[in-house]
Structures are given as structure tokens and as C-alpha cells.
PyMOL Python script that loads the backbone (N, CA, C, O; Angstrom):
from pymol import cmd

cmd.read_pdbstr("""\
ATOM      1  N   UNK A   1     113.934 153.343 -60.692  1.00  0.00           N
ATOM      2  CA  UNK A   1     113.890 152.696 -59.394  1.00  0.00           C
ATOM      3  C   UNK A   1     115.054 153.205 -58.547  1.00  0.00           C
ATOM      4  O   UNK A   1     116.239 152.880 -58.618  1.00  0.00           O
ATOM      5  N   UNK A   2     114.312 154.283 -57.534  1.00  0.00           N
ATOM      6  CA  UNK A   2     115.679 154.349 -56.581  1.00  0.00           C
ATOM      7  C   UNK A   2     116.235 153.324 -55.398  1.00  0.00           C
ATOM      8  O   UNK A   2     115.337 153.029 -54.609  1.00  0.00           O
ATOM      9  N   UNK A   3     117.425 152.762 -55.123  1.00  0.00           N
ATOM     10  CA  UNK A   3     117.765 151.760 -54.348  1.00  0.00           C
ATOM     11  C   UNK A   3     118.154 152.595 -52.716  1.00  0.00           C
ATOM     12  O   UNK A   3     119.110 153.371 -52.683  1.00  0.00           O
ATOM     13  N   UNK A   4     117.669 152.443 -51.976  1.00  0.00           N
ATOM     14  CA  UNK A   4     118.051 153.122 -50.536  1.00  0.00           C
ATOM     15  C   UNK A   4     118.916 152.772 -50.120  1.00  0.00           C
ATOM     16  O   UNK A   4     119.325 151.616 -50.228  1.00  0.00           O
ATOM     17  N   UNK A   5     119.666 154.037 -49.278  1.00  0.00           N
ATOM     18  CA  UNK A   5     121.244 153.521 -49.337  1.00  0.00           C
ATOM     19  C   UNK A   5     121.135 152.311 -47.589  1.00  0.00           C
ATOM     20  O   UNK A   5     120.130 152.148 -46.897  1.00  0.00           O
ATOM     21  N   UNK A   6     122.293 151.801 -47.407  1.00  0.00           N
ATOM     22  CA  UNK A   6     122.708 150.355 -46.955  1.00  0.00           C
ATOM     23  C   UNK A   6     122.215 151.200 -45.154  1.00  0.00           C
ATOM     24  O   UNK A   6     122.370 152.421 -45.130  1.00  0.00           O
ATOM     25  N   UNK A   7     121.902 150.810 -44.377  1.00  0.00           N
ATOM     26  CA  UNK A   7     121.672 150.860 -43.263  1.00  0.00           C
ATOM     27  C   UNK A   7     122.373 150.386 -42.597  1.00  0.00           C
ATOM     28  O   UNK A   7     121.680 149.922 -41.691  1.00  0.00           O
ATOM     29  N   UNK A   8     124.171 149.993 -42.269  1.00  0.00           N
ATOM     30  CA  UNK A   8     124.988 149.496 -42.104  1.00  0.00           C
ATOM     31  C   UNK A   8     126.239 149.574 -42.599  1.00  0.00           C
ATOM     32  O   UNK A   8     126.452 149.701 -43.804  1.00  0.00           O
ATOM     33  N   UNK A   9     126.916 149.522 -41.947  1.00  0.00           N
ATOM     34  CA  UNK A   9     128.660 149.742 -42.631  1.00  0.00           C
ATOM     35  C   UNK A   9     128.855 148.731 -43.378  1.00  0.00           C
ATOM     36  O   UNK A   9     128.058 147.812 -43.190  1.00  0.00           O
ATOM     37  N   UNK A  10     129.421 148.615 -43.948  1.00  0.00           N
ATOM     38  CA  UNK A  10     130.034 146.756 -44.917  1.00  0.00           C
ATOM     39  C   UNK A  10     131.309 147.410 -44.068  1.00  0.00           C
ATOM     40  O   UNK A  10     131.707 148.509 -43.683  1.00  0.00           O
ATOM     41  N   UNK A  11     131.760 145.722 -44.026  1.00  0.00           N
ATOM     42  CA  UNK A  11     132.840 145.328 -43.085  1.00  0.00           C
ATOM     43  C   UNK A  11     134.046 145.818 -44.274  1.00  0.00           C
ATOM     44  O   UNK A  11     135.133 146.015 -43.729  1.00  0.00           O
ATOM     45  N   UNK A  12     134.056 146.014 -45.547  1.00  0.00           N
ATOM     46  CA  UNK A  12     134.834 146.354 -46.712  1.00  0.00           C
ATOM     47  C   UNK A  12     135.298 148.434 -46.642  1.00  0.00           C
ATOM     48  O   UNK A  12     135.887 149.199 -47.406  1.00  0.00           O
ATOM     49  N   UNK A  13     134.764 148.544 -45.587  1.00  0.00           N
ATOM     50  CA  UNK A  13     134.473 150.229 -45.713  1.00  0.00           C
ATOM     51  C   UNK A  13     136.065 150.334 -44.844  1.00  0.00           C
ATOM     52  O   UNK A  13     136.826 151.271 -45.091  1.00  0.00           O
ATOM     53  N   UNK A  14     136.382 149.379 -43.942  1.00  0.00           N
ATOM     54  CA  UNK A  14     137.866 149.455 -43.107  1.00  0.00           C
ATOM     55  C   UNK A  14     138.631 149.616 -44.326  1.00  0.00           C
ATOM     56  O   UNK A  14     139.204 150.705 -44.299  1.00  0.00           O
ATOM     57  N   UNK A  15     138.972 148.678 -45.847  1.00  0.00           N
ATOM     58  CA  UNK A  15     139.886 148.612 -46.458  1.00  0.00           C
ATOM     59  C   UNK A  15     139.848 149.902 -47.598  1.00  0.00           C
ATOM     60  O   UNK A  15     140.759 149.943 -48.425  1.00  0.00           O
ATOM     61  N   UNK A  16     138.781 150.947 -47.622  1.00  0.00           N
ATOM     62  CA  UNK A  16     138.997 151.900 -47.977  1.00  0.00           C
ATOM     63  C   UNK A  16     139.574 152.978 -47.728  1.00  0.00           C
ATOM     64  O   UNK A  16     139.272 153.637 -46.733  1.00  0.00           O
ATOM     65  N   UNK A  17     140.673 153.421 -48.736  1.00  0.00           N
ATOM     66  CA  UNK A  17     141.501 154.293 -47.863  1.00  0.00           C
ATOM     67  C   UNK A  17     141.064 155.494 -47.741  1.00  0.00           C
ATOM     68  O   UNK A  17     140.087 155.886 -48.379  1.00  0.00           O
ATOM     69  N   UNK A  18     141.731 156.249 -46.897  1.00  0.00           N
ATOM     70  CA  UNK A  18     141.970 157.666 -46.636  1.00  0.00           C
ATOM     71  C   UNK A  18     142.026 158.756 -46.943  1.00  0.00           C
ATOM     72  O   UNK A  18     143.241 158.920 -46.832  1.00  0.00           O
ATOM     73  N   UNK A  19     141.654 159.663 -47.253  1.00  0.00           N
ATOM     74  CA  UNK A  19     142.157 160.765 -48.320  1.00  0.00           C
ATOM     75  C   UNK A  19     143.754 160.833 -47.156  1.00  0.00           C
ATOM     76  O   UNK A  19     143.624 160.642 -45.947  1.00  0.00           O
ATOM     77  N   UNK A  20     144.948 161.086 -47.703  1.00  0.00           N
ATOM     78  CA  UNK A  20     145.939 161.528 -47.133  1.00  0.00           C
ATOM     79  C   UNK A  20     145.770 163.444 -47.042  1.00  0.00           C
ATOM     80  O   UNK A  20     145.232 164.254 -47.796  1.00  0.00           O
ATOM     81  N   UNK A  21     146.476 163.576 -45.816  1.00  0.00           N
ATOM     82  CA  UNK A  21     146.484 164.844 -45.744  1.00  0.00           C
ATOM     83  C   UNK A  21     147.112 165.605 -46.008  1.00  0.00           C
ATOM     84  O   UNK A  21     148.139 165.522 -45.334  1.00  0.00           O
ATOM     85  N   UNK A  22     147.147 167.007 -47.158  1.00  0.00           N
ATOM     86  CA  UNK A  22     148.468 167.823 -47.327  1.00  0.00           C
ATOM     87  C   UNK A  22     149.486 168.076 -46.728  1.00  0.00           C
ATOM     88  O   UNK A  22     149.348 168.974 -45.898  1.00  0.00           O
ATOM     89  N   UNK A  23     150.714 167.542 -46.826  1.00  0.00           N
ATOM     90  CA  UNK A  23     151.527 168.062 -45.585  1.00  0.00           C
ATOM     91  C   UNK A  23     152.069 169.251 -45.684  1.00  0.00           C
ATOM     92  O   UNK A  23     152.722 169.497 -44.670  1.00  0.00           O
ATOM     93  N   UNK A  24     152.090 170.157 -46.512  1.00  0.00           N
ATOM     94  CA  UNK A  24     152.197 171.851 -46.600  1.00  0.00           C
ATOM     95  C   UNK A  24     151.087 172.086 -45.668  1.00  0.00           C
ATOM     96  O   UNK A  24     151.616 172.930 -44.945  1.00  0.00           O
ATOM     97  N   UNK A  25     150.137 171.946 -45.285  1.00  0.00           N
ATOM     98  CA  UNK A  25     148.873 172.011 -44.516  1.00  0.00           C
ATOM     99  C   UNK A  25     149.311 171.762 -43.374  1.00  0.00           C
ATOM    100  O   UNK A  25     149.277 172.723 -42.605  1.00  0.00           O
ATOM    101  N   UNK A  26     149.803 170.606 -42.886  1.00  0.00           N
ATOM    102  CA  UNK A  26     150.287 170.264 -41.346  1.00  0.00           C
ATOM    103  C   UNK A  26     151.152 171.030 -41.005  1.00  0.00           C
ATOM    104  O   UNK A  26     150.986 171.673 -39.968  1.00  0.00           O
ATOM    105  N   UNK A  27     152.204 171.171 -41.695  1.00  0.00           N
ATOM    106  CA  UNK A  27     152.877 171.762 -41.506  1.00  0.00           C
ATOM    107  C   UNK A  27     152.610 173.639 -41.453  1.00  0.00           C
ATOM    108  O   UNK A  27     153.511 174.301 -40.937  1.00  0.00           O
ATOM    109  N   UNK A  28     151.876 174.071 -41.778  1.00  0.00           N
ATOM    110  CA  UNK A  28     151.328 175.563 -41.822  1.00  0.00           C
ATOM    111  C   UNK A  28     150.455 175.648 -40.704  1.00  0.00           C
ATOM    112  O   UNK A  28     150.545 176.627 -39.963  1.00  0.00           O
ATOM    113  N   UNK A  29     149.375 174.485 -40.417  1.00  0.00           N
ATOM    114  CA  UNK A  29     149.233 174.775 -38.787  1.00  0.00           C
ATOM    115  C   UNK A  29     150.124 174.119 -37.712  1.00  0.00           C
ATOM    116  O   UNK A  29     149.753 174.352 -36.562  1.00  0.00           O
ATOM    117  N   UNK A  30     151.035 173.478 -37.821  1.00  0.00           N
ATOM    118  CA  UNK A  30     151.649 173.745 -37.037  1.00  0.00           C
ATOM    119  C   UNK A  30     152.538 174.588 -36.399  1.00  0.00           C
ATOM    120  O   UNK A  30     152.988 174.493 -35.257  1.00  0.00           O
ATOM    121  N   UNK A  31     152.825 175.724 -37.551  1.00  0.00           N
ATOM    122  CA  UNK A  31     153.303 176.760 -37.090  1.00  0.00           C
ATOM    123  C   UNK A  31     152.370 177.802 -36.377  1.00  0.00           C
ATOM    124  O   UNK A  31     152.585 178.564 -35.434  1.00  0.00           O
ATOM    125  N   UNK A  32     151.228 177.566 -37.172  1.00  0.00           N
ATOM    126  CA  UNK A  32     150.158 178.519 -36.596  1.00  0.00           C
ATOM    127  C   UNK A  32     149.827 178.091 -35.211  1.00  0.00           C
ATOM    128  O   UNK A  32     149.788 178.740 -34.166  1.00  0.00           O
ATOM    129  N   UNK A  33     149.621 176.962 -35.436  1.00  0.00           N
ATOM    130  CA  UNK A  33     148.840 176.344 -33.661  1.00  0.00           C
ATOM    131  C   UNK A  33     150.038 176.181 -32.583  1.00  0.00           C
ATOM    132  O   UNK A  33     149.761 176.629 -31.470  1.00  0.00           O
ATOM    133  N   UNK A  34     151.449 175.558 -32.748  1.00  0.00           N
ATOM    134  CA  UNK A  34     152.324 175.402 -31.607  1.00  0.00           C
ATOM    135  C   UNK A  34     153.466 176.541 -32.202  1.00  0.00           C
ATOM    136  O   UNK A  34     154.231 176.967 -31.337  1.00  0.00           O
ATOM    137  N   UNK A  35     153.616 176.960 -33.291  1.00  0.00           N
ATOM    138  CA  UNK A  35     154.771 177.470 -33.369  1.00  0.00           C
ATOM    139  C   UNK A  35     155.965 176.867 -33.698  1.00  0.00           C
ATOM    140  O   UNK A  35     157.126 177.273 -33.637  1.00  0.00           O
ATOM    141  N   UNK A  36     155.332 175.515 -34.166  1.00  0.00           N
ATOM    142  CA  UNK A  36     156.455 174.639 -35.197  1.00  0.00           C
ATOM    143  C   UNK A  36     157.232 174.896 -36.133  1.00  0.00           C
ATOM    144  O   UNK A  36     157.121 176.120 -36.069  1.00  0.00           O
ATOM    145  N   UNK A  37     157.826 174.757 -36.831  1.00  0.00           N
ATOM    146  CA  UNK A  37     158.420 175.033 -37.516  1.00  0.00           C
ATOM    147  C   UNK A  37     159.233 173.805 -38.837  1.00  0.00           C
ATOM    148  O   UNK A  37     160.439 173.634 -39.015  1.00  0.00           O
ATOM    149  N   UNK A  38     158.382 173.310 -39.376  1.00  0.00           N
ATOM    150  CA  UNK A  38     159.048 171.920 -40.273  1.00  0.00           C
ATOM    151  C   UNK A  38     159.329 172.533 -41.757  1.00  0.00           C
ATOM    152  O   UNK A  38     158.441 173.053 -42.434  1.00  0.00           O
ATOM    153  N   UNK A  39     161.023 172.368 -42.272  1.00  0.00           N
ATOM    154  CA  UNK A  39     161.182 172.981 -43.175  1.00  0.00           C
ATOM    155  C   UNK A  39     162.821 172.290 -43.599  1.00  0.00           C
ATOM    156  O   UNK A  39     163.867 172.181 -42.958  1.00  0.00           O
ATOM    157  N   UNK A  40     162.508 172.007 -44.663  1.00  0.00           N
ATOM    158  CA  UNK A  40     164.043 171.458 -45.462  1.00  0.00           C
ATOM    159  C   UNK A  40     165.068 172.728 -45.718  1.00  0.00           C
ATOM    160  O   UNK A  40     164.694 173.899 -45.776  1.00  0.00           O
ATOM    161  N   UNK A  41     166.415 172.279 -45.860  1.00  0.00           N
ATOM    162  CA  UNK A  41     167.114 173.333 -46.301  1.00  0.00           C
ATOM    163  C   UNK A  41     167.297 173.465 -47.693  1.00  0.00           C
ATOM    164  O   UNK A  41     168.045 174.318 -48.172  1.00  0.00           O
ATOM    165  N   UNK A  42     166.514 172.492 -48.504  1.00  0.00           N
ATOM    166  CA  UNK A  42     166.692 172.164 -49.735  1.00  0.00           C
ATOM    167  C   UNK A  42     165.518 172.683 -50.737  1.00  0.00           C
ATOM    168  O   UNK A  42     165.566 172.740 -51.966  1.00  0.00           O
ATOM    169  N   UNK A  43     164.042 173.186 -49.533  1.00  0.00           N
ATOM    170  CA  UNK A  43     162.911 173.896 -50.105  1.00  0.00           C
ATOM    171  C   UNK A  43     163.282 174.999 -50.728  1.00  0.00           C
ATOM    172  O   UNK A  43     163.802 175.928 -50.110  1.00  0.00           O
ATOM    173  N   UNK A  44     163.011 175.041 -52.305  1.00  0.00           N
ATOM    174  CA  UNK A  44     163.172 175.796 -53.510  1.00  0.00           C
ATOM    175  C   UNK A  44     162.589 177.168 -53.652  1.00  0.00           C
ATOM    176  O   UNK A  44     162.655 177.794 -54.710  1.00  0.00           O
ATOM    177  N   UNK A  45     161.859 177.747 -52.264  1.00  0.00           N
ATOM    178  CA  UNK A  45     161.427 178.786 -52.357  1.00  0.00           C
ATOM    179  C   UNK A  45     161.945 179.503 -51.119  1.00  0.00           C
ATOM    180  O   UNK A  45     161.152 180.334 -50.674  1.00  0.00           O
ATOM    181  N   UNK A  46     163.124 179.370 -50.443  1.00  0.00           N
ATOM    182  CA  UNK A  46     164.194 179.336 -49.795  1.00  0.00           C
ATOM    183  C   UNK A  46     165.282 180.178 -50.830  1.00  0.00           C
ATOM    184  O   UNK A  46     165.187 179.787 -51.993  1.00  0.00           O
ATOM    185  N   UNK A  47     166.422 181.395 -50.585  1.00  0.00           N
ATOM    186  CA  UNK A  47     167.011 181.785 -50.898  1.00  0.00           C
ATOM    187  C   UNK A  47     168.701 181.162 -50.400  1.00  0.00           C
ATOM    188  O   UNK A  47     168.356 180.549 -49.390  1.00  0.00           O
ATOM    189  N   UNK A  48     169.785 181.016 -50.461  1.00  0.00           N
ATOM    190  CA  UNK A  48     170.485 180.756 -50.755  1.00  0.00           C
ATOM    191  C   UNK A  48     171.255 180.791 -49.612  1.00  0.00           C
ATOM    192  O   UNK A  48     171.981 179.830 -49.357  1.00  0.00           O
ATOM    193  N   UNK A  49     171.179 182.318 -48.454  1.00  0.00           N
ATOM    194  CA  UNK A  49     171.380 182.643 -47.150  1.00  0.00           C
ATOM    195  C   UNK A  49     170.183 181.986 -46.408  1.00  0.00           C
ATOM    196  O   UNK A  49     170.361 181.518 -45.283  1.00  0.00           O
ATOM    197  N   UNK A  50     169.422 181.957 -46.786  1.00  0.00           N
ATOM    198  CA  UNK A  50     168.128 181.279 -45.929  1.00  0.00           C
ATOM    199  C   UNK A  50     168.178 179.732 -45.417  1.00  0.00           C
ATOM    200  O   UNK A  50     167.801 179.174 -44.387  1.00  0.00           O
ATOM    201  N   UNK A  51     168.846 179.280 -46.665  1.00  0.00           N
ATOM    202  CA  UNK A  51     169.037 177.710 -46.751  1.00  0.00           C
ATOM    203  C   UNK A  51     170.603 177.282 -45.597  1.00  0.00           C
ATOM    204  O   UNK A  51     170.700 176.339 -44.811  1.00  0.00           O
ATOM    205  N   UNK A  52     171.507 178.239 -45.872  1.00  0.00           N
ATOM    206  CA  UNK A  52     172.336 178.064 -45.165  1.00  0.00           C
ATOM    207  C   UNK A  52     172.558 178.051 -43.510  1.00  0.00           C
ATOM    208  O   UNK A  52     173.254 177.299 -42.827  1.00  0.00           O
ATOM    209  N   UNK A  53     171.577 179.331 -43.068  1.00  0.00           N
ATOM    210  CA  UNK A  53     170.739 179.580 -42.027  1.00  0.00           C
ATOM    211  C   UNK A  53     170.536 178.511 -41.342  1.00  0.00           C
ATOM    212  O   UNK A  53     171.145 178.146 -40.336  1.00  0.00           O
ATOM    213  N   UNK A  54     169.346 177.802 -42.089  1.00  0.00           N
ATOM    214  CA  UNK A  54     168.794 176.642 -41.486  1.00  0.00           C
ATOM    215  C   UNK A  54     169.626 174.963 -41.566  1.00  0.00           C
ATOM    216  O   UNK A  54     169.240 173.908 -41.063  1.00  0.00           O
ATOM    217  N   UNK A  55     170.496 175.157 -42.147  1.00  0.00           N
ATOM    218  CA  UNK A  55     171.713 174.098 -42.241  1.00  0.00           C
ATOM    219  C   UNK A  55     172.222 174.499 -40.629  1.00  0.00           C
ATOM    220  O   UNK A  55     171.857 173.833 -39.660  1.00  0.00           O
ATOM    221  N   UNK A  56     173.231 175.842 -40.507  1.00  0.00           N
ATOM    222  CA  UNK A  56     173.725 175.900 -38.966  1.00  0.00           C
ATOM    223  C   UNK A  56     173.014 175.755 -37.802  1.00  0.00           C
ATOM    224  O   UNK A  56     173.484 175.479 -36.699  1.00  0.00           O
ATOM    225  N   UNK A  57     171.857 175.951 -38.087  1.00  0.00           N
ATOM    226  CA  UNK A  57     170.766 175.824 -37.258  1.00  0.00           C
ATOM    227  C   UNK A  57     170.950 174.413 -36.342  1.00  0.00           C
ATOM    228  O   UNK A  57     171.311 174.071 -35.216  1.00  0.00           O
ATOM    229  N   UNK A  58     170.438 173.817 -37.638  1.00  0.00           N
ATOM    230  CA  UNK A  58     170.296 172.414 -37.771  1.00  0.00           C
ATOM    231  C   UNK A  58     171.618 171.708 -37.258  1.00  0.00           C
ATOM    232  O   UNK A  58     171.457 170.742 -36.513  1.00  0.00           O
ATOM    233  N   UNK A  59     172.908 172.090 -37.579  1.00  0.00           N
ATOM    234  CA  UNK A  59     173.599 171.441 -37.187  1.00  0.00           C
ATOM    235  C   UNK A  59     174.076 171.932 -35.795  1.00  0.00           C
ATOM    236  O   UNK A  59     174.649 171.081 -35.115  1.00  0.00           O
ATOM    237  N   UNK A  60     173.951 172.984 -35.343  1.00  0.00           N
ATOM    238  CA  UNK A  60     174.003 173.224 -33.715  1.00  0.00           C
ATOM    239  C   UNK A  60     173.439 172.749 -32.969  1.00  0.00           C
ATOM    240  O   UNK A  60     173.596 172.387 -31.803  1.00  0.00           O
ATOM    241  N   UNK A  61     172.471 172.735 -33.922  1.00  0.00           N
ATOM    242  CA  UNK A  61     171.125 171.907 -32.261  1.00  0.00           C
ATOM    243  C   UNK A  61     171.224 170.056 -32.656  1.00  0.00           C
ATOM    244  O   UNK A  61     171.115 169.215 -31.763  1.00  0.00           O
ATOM    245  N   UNK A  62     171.391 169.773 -33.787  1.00  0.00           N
ATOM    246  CA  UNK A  62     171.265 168.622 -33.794  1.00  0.00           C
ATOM    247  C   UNK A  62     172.477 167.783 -33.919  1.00  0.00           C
ATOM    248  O   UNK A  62     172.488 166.595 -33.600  1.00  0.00           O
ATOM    249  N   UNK A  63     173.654 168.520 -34.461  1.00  0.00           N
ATOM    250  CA  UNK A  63     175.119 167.719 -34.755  1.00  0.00           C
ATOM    251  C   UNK A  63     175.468 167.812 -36.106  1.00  0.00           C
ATOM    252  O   UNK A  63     174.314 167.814 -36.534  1.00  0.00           O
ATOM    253  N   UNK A  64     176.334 167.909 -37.369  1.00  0.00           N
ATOM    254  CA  UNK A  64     176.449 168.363 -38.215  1.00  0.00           C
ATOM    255  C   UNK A  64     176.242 166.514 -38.898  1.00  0.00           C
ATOM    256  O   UNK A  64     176.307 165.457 -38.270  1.00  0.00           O
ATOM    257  N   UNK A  65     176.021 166.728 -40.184  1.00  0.00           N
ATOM    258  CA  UNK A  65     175.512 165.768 -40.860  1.00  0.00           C
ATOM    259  C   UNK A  65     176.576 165.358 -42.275  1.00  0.00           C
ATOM    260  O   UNK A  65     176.419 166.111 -43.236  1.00  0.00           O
ATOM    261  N   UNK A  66     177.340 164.538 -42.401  1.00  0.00           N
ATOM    262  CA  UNK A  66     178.343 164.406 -43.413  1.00  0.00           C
ATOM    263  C   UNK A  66     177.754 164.681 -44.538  1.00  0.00           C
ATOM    264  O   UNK A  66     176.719 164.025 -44.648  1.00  0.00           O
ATOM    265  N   UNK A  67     177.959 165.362 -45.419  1.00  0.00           N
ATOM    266  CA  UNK A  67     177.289 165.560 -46.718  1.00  0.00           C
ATOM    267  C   UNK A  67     178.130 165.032 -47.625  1.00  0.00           C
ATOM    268  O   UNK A  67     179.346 164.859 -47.543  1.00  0.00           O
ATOM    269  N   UNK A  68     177.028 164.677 -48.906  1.00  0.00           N
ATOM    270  CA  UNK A  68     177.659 163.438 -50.237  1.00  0.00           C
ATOM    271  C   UNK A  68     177.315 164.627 -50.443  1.00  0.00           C
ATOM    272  O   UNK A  68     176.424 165.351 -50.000  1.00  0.00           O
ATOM    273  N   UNK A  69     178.826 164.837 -51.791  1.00  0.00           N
ATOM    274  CA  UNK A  69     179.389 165.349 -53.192  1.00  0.00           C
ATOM    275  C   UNK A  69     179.375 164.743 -54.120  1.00  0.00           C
ATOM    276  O   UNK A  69     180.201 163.881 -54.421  1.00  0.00           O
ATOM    277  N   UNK A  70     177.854 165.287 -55.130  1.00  0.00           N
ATOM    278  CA  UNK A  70     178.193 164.458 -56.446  1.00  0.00           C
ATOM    279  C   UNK A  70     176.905 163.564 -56.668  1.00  0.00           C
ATOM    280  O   UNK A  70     176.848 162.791 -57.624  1.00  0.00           O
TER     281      UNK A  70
END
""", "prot")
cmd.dss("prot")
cmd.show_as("cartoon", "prot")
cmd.util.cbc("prot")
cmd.orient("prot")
């Protein structure tokens, strides 16, 4: 016996969630589409001058940030 599916939303379909979206993904078109650029200095596939780079960066344009030791 096949049952036909519901001809109507159930009011229960709001509390189902979302798939969330990759944010390596958002972030990859947003470089592609505006030319964004979202990136930690702490991303592990980042070299060592690269990371530092984007630290001065960061702290020119935005103000330098006290860093915890330890």
C-alpha cells in the first residue's frame, strides 16, 4: 500500500533545521564573487611569513590586538 505524500506543509516543517552551510564555501565565493577575503592568521595551511603578513595587515587597518602568552 503506497501512502501519497501530504498535500500541505505541517506547521512542524518551521522546526526543522537547516542544512548549515560550509563556511570554506562562503568564504571561497566570496572571494570569487566580491573579492573578499576572510582568513585567520592562525589557518594551518598558511606558512609562517604568510601568517605574519596577515597579523600586520590586520593590525594596521584594524589596531593591534594584545596577545596572551601561554
Amino acid at each position: 500500500m503506497k501512502i501519497p505524500p501530504p498535500q500541505y506543509r505541517s506547521p512542524l516543517a518551521r522546526l526543522v533545521p537547516e542544512p548549515r552551510p560550509d563556511p570554506e564555501e562562503i568564504k571561497r565565493e566570496g572571494w570569487l564573487d566580491q573579492h573578499i577575503l576572510v582568513v585567520s592568521p592562525e589557518d594551518a595551511r598558511l606558512n609562517w611569513t604568510e601568517r605574519e603578513l596577515l597579523r600586520r595587515i590586520g593590525d594596521r587597518l584594524y589596531g593591534a590586538k594584545e596577545r596572551r602568552h601561554g
